[in-house]
PyMOL commands that place a pseudoatom at each C-alpha (Angstrom):
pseudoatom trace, name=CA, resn=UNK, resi=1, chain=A, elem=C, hetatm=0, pos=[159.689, 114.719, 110.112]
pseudoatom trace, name=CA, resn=UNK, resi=2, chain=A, elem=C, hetatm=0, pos=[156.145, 114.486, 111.871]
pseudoatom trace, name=CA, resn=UNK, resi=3, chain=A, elem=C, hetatm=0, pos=[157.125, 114.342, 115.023]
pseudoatom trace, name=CA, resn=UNK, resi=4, chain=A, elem=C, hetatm=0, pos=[160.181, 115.175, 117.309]
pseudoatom trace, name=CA, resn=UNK, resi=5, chain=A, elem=C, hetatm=0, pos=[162.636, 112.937, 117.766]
pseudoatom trace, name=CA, resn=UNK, resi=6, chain=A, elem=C, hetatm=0, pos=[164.857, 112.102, 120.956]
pseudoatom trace, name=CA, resn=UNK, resi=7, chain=A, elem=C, hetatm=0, pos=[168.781, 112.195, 120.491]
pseudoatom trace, name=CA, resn=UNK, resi=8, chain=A, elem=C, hetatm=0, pos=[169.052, 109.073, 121.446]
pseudoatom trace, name=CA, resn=UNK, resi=9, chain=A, elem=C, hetatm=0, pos=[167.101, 107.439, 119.011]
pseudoatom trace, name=CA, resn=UNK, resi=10, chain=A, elem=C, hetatm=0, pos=[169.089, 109.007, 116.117]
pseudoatom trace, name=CA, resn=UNK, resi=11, chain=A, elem=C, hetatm=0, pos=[172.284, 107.381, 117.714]
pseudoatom trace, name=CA, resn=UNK, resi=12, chain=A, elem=C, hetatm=0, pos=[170.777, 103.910, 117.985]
pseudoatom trace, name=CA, resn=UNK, resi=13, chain=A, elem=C, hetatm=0, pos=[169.499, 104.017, 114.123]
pseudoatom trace, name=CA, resn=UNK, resi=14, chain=A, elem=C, hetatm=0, pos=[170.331, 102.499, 111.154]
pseudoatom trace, name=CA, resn=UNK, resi=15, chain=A, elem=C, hetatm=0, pos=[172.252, 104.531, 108.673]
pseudoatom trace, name=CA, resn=UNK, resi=16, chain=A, elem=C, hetatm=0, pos=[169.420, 103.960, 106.462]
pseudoatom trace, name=CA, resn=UNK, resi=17, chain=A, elem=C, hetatm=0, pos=[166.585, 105.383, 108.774]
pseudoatom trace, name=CA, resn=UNK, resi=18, chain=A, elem=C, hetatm=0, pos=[169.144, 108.005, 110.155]
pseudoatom trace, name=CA, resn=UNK, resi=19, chain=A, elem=C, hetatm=0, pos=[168.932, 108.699, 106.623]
pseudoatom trace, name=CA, resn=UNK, resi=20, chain=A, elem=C, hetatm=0, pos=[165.183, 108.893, 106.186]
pseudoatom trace, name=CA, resn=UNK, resi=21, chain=A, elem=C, hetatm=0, pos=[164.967, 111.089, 108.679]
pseudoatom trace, name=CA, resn=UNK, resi=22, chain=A, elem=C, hetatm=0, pos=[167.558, 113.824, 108.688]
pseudoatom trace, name=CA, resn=UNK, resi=23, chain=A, elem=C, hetatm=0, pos=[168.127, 113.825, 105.047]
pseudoatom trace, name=CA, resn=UNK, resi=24, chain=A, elem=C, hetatm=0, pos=[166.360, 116.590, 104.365]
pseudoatom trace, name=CA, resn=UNK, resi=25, chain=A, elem=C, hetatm=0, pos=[167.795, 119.305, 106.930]
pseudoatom trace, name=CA, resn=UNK, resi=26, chain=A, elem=C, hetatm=0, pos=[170.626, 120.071, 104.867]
pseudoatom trace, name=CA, resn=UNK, resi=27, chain=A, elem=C, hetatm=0, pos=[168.331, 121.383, 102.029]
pseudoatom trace, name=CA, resn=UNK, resi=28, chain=A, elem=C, hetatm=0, pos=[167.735, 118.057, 100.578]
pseudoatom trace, name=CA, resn=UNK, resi=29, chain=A, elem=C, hetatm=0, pos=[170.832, 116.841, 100.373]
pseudoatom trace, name=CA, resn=UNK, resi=30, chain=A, elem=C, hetatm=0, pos=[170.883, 113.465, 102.305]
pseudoatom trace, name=CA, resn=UNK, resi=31, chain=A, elem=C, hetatm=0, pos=[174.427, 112.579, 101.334]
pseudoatom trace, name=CA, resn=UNK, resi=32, chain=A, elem=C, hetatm=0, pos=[175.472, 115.016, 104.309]
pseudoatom trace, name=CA, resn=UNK, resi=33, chain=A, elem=C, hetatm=0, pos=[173.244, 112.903, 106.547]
pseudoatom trace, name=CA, resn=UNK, resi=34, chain=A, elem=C, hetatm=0, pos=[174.788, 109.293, 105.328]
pseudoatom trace, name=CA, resn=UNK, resi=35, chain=A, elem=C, hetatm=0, pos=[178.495, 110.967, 106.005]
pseudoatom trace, name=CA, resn=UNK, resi=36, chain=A, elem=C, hetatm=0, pos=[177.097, 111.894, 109.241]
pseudoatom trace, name=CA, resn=UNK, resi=37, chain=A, elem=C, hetatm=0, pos=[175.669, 108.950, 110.754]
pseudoatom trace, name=CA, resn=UNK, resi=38, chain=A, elem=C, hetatm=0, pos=[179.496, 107.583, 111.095]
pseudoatom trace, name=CA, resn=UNK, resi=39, chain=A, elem=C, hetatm=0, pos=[180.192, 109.796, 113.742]
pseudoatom trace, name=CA, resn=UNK, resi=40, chain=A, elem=C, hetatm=0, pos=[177.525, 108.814, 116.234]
pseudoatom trace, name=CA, resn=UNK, resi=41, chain=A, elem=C, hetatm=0, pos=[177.229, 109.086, 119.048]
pseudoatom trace, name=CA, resn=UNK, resi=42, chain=A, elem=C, hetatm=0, pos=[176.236, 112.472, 119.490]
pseudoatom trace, name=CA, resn=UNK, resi=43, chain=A, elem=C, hetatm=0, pos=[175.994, 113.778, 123.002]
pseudoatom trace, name=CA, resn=UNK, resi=44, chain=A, elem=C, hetatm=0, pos=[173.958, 116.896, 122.493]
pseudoatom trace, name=CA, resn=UNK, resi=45, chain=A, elem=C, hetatm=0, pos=[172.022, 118.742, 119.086]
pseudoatom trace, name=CA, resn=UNK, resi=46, chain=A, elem=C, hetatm=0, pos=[175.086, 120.631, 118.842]
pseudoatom trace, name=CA, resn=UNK, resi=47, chain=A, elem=C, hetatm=0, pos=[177.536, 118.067, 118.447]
pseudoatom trace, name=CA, resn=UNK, resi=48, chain=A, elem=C, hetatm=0, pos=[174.641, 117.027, 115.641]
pseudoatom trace, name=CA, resn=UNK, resi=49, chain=A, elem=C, hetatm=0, pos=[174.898, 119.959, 113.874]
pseudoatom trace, name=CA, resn=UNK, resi=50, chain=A, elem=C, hetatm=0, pos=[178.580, 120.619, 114.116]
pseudoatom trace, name=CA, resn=UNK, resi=51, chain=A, elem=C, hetatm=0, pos=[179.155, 116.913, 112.593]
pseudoatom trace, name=CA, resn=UNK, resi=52, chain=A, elem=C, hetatm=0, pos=[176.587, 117.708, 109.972]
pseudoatom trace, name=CA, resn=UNK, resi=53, chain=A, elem=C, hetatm=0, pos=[178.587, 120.935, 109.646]
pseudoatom trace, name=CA, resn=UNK, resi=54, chain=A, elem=C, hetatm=0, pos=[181.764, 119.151, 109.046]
pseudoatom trace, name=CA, resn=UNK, resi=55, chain=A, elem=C, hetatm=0, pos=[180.812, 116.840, 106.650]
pseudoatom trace, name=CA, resn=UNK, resi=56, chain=A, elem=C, hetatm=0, pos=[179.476, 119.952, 104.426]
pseudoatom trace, name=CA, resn=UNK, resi=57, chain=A, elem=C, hetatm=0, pos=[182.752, 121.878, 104.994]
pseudoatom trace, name=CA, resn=UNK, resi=58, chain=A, elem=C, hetatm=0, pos=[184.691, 118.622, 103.990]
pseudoatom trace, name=CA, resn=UNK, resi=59, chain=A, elem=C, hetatm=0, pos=[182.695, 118.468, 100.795]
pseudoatom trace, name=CA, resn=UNK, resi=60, chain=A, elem=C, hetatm=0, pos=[184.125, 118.912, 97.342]
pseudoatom trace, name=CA, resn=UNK, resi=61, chain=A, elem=C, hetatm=0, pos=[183.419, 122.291, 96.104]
pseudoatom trace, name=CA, resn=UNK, resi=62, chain=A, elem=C, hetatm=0, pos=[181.701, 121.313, 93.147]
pseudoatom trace, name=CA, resn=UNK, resi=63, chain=A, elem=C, hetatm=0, pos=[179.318, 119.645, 95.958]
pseudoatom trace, name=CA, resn=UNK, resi=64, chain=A, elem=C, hetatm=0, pos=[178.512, 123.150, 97.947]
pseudoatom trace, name=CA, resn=UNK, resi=65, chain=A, elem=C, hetatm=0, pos=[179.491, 126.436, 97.534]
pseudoatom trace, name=CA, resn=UNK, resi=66, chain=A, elem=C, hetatm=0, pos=[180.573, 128.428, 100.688]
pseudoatom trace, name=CA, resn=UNK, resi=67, chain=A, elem=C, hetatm=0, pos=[177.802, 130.612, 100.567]
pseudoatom trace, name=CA, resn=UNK, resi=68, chain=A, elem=C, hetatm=0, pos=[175.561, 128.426, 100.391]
pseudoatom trace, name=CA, resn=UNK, resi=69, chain=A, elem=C, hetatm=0, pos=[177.412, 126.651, 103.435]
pseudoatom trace, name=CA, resn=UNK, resi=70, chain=A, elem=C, hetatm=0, pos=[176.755, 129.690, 105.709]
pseudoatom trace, name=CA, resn=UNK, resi=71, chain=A, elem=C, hetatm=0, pos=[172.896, 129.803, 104.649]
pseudoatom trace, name=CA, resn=UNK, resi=72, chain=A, elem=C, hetatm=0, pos=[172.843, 125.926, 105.595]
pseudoatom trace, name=CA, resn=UNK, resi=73, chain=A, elem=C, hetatm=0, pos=[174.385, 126.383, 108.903]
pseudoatom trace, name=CA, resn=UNK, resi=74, chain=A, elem=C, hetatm=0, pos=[171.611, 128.565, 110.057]
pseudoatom trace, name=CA, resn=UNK, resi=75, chain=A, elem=C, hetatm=0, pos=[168.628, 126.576, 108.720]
pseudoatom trace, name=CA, resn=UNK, resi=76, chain=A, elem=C, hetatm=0, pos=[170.612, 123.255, 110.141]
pseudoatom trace, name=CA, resn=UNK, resi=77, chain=A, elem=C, hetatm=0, pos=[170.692, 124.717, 113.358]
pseudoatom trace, name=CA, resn=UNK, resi=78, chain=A, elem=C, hetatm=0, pos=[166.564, 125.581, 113.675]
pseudoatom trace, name=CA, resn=UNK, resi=79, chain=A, elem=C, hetatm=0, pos=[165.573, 122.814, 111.681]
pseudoatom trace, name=CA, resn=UNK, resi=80, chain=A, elem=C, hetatm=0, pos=[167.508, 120.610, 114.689]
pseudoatom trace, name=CA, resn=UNK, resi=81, chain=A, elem=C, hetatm=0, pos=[166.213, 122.265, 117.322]
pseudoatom trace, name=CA, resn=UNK, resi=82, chain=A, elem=C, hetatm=0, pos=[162.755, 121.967, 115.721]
pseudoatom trace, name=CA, resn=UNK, resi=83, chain=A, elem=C, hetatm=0, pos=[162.792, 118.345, 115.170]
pseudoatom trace, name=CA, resn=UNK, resi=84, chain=A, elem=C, hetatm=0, pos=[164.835, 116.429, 117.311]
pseudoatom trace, name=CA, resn=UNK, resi=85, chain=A, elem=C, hetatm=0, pos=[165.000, 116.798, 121.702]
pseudoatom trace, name=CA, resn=UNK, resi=86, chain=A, elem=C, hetatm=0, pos=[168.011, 115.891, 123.980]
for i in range(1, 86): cmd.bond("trace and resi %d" % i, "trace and resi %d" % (i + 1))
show_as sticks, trace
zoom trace
């Protein structure tokens, strides 16, 4: 993303820019950011991340492994707060 974003844009997007746009927090893997975009709204970045959070943690494990989960968790988190403002 070029530029930061403001929550409330992300909750008035289609899934398809929503997409575009956060699918590549989660390392490149914008399947967590389709899942996601159903439970909009969010009310603050950490609602965001914990949704984004849940959909990895409700992932097959063939999907993600849980160490990988952990190392995703803490790049989610900055990369949010890098890229998007309440």
């Amino acid at each position: 993303m070029s530029e930061r974003l403001q929550l409330w844009q992300l909750n008035t997007m289609s899934r398809e820019l929503f997409v575009r746009q956060l699918g590549g927090i989660m390392e490149q893997s914008p399947w967590v950011a389709e899942r996601a975009w159903g439970m909009r709204p969010f009310h603050s970045l950490m609602e965001l991340h914990e949704a984004m959070m849940q959909v990895v943690k409700e992932a097959p494990e063939e999907q993600i492994s849980r160490q990988a989960m952990a190392e995703l968790q803490k790049i989610t988190w900055s990369r949010i707060q890098e890229s998007i403002e309440e």
